[in-house]
C-alpha positions in Angstrom: -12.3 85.7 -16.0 -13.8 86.7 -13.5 -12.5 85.4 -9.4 -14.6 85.7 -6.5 -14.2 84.3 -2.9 -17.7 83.9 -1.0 -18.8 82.4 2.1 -21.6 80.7 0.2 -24.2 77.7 0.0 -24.7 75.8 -3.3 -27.5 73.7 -4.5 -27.7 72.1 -7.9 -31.0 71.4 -8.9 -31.6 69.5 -12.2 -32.0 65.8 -13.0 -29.6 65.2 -10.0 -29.5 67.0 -6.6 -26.5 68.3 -4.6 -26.3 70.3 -1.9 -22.9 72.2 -0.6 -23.5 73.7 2.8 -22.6 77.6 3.9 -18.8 77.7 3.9 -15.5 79.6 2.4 -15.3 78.9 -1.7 -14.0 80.6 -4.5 -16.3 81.3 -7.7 -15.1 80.9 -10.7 -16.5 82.5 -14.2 -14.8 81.9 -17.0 -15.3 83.7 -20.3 -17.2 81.1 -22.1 -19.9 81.2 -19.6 -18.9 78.2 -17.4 -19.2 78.4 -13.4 -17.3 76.6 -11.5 -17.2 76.0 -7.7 -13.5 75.6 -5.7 -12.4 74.5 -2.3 -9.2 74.8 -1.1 -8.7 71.6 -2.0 -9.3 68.7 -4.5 -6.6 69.9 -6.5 -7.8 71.4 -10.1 -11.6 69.4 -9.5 -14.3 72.1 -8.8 -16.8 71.2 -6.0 -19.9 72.0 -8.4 -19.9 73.1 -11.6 -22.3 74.1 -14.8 -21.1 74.1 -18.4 -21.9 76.2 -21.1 -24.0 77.0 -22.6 -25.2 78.4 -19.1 -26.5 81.9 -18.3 -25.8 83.8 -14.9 -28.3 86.0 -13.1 -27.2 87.9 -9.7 -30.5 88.7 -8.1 -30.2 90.8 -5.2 -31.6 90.4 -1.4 -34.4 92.7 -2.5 -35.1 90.8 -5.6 -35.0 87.2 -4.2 -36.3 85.8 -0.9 -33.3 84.6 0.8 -32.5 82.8 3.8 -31.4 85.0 6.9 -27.8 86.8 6.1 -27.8 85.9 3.0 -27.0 89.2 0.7 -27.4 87.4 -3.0 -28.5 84.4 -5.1 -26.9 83.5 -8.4 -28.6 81.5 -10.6 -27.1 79.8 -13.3 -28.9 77.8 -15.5 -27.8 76.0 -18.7 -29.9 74.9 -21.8 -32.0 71.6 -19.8 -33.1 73.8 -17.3 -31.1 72.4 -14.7 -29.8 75.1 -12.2 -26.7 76.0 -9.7 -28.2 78.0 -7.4 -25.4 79.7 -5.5 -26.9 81.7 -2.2 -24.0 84.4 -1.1 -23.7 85.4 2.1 -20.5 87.7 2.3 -18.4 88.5 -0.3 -14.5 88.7 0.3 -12.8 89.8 -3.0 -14.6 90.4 -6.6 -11.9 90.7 -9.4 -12.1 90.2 -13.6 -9.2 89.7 -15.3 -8.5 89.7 -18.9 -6.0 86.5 -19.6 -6.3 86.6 -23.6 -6.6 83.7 -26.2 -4.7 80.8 -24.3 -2.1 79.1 -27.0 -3.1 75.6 -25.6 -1.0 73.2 -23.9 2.5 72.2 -25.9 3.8 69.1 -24.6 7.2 68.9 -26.7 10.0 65.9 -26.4 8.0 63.7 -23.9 8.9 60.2 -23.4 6.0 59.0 -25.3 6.8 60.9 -28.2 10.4 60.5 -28.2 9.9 56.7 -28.0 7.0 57.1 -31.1 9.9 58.4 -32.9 12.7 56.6 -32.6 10.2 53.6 -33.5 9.4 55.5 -36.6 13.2 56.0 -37.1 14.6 53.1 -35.5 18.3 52.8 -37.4 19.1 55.9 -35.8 20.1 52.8 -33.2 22.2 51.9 -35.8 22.7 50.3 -39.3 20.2 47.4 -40.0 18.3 47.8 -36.8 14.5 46.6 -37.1 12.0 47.2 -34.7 10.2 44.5 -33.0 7.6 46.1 -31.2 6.6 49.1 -28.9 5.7 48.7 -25.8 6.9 45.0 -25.0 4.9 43.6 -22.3 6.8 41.8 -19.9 6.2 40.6 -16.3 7.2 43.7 -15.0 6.2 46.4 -16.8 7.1 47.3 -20.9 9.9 47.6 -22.1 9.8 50.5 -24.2 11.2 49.6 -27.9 12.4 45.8 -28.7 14.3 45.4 -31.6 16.7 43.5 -33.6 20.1 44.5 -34.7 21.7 44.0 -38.1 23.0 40.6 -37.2 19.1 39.3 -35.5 20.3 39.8 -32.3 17.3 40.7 -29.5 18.0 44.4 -28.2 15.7 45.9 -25.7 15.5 50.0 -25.8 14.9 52.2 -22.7 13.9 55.2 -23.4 13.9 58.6 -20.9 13.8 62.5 -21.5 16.5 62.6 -18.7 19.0 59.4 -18.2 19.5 58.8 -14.2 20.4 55.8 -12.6 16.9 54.9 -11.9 16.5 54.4 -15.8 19.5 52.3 -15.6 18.4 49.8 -13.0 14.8 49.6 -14.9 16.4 48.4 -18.3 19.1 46.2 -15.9 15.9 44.4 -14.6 14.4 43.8 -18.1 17.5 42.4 -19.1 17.3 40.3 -16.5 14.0 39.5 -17.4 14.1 38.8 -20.7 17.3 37.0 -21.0 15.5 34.3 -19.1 13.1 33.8 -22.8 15.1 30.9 -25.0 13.6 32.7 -27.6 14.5 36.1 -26.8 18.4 35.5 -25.0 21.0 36.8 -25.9 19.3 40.3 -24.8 21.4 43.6 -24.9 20.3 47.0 -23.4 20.3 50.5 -24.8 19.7 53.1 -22.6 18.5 55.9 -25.3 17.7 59.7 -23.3 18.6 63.3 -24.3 20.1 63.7 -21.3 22.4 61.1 -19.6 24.1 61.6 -16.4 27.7 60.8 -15.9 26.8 58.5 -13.0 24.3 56.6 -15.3 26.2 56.1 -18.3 29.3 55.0 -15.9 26.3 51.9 -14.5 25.0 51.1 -17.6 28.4 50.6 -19.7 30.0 48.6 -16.1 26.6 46.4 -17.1 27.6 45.8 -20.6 24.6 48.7 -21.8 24.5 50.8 -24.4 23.9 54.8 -24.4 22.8 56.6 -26.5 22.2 60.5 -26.2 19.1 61.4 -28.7 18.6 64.6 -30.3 15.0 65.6 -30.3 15.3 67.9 -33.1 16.9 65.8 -35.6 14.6 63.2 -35.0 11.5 65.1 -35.6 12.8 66.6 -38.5 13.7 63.1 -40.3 11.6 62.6 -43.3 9.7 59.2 -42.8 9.7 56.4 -45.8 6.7 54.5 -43.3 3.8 55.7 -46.3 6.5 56.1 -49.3 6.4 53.4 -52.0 9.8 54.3 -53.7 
């Protein structure tokens, strides 16, 4: 990769226009050809970019007829034709660095996945629970697993990567909720994290809830019967 921080104009000239005026920026060339334009701001959204395919020339003063100051052009121009034209005017700091092949992002035990498996695995609540549904809509947001215990009964299943109190007082408002439905009532609560803080398990079992600390590894590692016929 290649990092370079330019006082620098950009124009983008293709089936749309844009124009960036003479300012501070930091170029960006990445090893698979894209070329990306930074402020110091925006957070991770470049100003201007081109995608590969895209080629880069660096024509020099002498090779280009450039505005007055102005010490190079880059062009950049991908497959359509279109072009970033990026006119330099001072250069501050020109490095390339050799990062290596990235392993990709590894998202591991997030809520969504931890909820997707105790779904999948959903007596690990206990003997003879059924699942009713992820993702139970309510007024107020969804609650995250609705099930039934062995005996019918309506339980609704909160789910966290770390139990605070916070979690405690969103399930306590379901409950609320949800214990209002003739349908639904009598609703209990399990408040189901990997982590649960002594504070929040002392709420939730003054409130009549459940908890219920899950291990992340053992419930990946459970065979699922979803696809088995015997």
């Amino acid at each position: 990769m290649r990092l370079v921080i330019a006082r620098c104009q950009v124009d983008y000239v293709g089936r749309l226009t844009a124009h960036l005026p003479m300012a501070r920026r930091l170029l960006m060339i990445k090893a698979d050809g894209s070329v990306l334009v930074h402020s110091d701001g925006g957070s991770y959204k470049p100003l201007n970019w081109m995608s590969p395919p895209c080629w880069l020339e660096e024509r020099d003063a002498a090779a280009a007829e450039l505005p007055e100051g102005a010490k190079a052009l880059w062009v950049v121009t991908n497959k359509a034709g279109e072009e970033l034209r990026i006119t330099i005017e001072d250069v501050e700091h020109d490095s390339l660095h050799e990062l290596g092949v990235d392993p990709g992002l590894v998202k591991d035990g997030v809520e969504a996945h931890l909820q997707e498996l105790l779904a999948e695995h959903v007596q690990t609540l206990g003997p003879g629970y059924t699942l009713v549904r992820r993702e139970y809509m309510t007024a107020i947001g969804p609650v995250d697993l609705l099930c039934r215990d062995a005996d019918g009964a309506t339980v609704a299943v909160e789910i966290k990567r770390r139990g605070e109190i916070d979690g405690v007082e969103q399930l306590t408002r379901y409950l609320e909720l949800l214990n209002r439905d003739p349908l639904l009532a009598p609703v209990s609560g399990v408040f189901a994290a990997q982590q649960i803080k002594p504070q929040a398990r002392t709420l939730a079992e003054d409130r009549g809830i459940r908890c219920l600390t899950l291990d992340y590894d053992a419930l990946r590692g459970t065979e699922s019967n979803e696809f088995r016929l015997f």
